[in-house]
N, C-alpha and C positions, 0 to 999 in steps of 0.2 A: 419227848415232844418239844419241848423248850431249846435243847440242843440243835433241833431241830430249825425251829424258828432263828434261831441264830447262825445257822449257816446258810439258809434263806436269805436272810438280812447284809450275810458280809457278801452272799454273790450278787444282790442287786446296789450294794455299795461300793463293789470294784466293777461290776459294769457301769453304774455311772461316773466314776473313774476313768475309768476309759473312753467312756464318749466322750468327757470333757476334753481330755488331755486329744484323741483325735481331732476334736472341733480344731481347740486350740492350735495343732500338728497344721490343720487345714488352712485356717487364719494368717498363721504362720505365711505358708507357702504363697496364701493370697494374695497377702501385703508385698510379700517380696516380689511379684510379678510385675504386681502393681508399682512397688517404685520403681522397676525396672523398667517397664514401659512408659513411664512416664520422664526417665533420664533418658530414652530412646527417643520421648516426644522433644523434648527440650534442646535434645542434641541435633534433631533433623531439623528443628526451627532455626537455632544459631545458625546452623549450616546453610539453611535456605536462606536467613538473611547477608550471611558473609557474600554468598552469590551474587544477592540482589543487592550491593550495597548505594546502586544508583540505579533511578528508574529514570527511561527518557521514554517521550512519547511524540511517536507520528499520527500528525491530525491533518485534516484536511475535509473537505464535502464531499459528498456521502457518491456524488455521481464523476468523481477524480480516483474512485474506490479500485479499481482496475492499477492503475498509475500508480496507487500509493502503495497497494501489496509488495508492488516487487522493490518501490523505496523501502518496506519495511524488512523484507528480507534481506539486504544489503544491509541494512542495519543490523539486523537479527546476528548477520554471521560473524558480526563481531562483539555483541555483545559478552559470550565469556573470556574474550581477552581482554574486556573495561571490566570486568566485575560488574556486569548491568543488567537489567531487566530492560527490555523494548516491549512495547504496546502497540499497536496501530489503534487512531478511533477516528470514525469518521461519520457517526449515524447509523442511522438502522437502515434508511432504507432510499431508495434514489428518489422518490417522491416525499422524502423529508426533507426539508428548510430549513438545517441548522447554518447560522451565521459564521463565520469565519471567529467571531468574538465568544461567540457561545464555546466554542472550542477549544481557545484559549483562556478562557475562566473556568473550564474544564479542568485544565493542566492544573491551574491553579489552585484549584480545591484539592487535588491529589498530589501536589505541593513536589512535582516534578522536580527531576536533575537536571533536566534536559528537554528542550522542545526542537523536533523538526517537523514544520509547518508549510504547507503548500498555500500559496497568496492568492489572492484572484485580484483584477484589475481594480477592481470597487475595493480594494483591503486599505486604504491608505490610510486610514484616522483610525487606526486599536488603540486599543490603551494593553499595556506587557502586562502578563502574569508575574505577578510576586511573589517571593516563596514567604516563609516563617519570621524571616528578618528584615520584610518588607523590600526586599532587592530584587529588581527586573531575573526571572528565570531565565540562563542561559540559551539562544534562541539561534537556530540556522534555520534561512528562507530555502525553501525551490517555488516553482510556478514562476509569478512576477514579483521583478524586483522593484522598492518600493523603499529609494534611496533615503529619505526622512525619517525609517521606522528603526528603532535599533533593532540593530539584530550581530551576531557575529560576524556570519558570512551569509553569503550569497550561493548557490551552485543552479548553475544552468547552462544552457546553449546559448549561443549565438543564433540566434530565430530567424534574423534579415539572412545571412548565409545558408540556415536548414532551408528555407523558403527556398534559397537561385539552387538549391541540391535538389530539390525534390521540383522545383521547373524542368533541372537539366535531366532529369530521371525519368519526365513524363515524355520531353521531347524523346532521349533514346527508345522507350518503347512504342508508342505510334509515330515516331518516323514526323516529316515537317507536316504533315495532314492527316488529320482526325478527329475524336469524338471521344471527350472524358466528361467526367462528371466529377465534382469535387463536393466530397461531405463536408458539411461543416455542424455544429450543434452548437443552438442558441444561446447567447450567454458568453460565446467565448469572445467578447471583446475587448480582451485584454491588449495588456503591448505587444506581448508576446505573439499573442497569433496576429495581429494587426503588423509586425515587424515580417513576421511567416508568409504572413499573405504579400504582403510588398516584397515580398524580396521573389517569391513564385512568380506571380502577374507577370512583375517586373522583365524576369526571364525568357515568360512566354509572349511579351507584349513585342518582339522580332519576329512573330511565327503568328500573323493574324490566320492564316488559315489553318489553325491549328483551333478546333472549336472545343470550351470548355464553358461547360454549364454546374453553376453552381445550385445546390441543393442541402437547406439549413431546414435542421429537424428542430420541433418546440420540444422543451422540455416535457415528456411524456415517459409511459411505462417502456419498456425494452419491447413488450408484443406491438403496441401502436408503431412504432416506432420501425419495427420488423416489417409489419404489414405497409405500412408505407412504402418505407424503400422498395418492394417488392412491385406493388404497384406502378410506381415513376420508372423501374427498370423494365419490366415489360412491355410501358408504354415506349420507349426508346428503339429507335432505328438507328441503324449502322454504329453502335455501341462499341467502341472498344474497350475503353481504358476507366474505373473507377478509383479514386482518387480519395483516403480517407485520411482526415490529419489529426483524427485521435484514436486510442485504442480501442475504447465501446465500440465506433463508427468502422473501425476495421474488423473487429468479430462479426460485429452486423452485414456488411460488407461479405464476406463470405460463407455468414448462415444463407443471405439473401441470394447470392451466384448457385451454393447448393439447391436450394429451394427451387431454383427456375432452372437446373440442368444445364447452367452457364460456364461450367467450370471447364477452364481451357479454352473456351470461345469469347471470354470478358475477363481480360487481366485487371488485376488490382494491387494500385502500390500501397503497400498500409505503412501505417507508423503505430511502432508497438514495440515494447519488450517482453511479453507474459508470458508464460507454456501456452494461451491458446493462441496467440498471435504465430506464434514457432510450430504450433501444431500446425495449422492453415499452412506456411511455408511450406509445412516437412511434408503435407501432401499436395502441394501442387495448386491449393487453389489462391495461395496470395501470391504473387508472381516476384512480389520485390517488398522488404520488409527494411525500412529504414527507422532506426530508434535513435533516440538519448537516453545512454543506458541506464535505467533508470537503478537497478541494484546499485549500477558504480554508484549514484548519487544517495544511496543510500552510505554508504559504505563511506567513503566524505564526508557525509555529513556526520557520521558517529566518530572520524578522524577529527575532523575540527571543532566538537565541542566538548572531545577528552580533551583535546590539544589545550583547551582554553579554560577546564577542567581542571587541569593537571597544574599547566606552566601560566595559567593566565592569557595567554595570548592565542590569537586565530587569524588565516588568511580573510581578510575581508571578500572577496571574491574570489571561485572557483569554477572555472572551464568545466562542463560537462562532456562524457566521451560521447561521438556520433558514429553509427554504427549500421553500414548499409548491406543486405542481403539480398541478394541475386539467385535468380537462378527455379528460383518457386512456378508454377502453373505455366512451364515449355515443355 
């Protein structure tokens, strides 16, 4: 009986022998997993940082949003040959009110490489984002130029010339007599379009029988704004030629010609560089698609603040490319 008990005893003391030494076995291979995935996490971080080792950001308001995409992608395409992260931020929403400064105290807080920043006419008194060591963050302008403000460089058009381009583009598609309409959207009175518009006028101002009717939207939703136009084009007799000098106003532009079954019967010259401004071309209802390429200027502007990055120095001013398409809604 006893002998008995005793080999009872030694087989529930080599089975608990064995669970331990398993646990143990288990624990083992736990740990190991665990440090391994955790010199996998360490190692994909390093690595994610070596990538990011400079972050730049495109800002701008919230209703330039259009405009600024395709700046950011011209940026974007070179970010892995700076070793950079690119951002765009420009707001939530087009009925948001961020300040051109709100934007740049933005930068600030996330203590940016780089800023490329779109101006508007009222931008003239910011005060610069400072990084860590209290120094102006390295900064390229587009929009308006706003010769007081530091900045590195400048990149843009010549406005007063896009204006006598896009006069001479209206005269070639109605001929010395007709009937356009020019969008313009509230707010834009900067130098820029104020240079655009005189240098247009100015071209059309030998061609008085040549009738052009201007039409400025308030700053409202995309639907107000849709139904609008909709209505003023409707009400229009012997319509030819629509006439948009910004990207929004050019989408709009030929949601509105679809809407009303105008496509092919109402040309429209837009100014645009987006897939939807090229889409409208590529079917025929924008008839002529005239840009400032905005990717180039993207793509420049990530050129001249490594340049200034790198070696210290940057062109102060840079040409933007102008970029005309023919051929769209014949």
């Amino acid at each position: 009986m006893e002998k008995m008990k005793k080999v009872g005893a030694d087989l529930v003391r080599r089975t608990i022998e064995f669970l331990l030494l398993a646990a143990i076995a288990i624990m083992a291979v736990f740990l190991a997993a665990q440090f391994a995935t955790f010199q996998n996490e360490d190692s994909n971080a390093q690595s994610a940082l070596r990538q990011r080792s400079r972050n730049i950001l495109v800002l701008g308001k919230s209703d330039r949003k259009a405009y600024l995409e395709q700046v950011f992608l011209g940026a974007k395409s070179l970010a892995k040959a700076n070793d950079a992260a690119v951002s765009l931020y420009t707001g939530t929403s087009d009925t948001q009110d961020i300040s051109t400064q709100a934007l740049l105290n933005y930068a600030s807080y996330l203590q940016a490489d780089g800023i490329i920043v779109y101006l508007e006419g009222l931008d003239s008194n910011l005060e610069i984002p400072l990084n860590k060591q209290a120094k102006p963050i390295p900064m390229v302008t587009i929009g308006t130029y706003h010769p007081n403000l530091p900045q590195l460089s400048y990149i843009g058009a010549n406005y007063s010339e896009l204006g006598k381009i896009t006069g001479k583009e209206i005269i070639e598609q109605i001929g010395q007599s007709g009937k356009a309409i020019l969008l313009e959207s509230s707010g834009q009175n900067d130098a820029n379009n104020s240079n655009l518009m005189a240098g247009l006028l100015g071209t059309l101002a030998s061609h008085p029988e040549i009738s052009v009717k201007t039409l400025q939207f308030e700053k409202a939703s995309s639907f107000s704004k849709e139904d609008n136009l909709r209505q003023q084009l409707a009400s229009e007799e012997g319509l030819e030629l629509i006439v948009s000098l910004t990207e929004q106003n050019t989408i709009l532009a030929a949601q509105s010609i679809r809407d009303l079954n105008l496509a092919g019967k109402v040309k429209i010259i837009g100014f645009g560089d987006s897939d939807d401004c090229r889409s409208d071309f590529e079917k025929k209802i924008v008839t002529e698609l005239i840009s400032v390429k905005t990717q180039d200027i993207g793509r420049r502007a990530m050129t001249e603040l490594f340049e200034y990055l790198e070696n210290g120095y940057a062109n102060s001013f840079v040409s933007a490319e102008v970029e005309i398409l023919k051929g769209g809604g014949e």
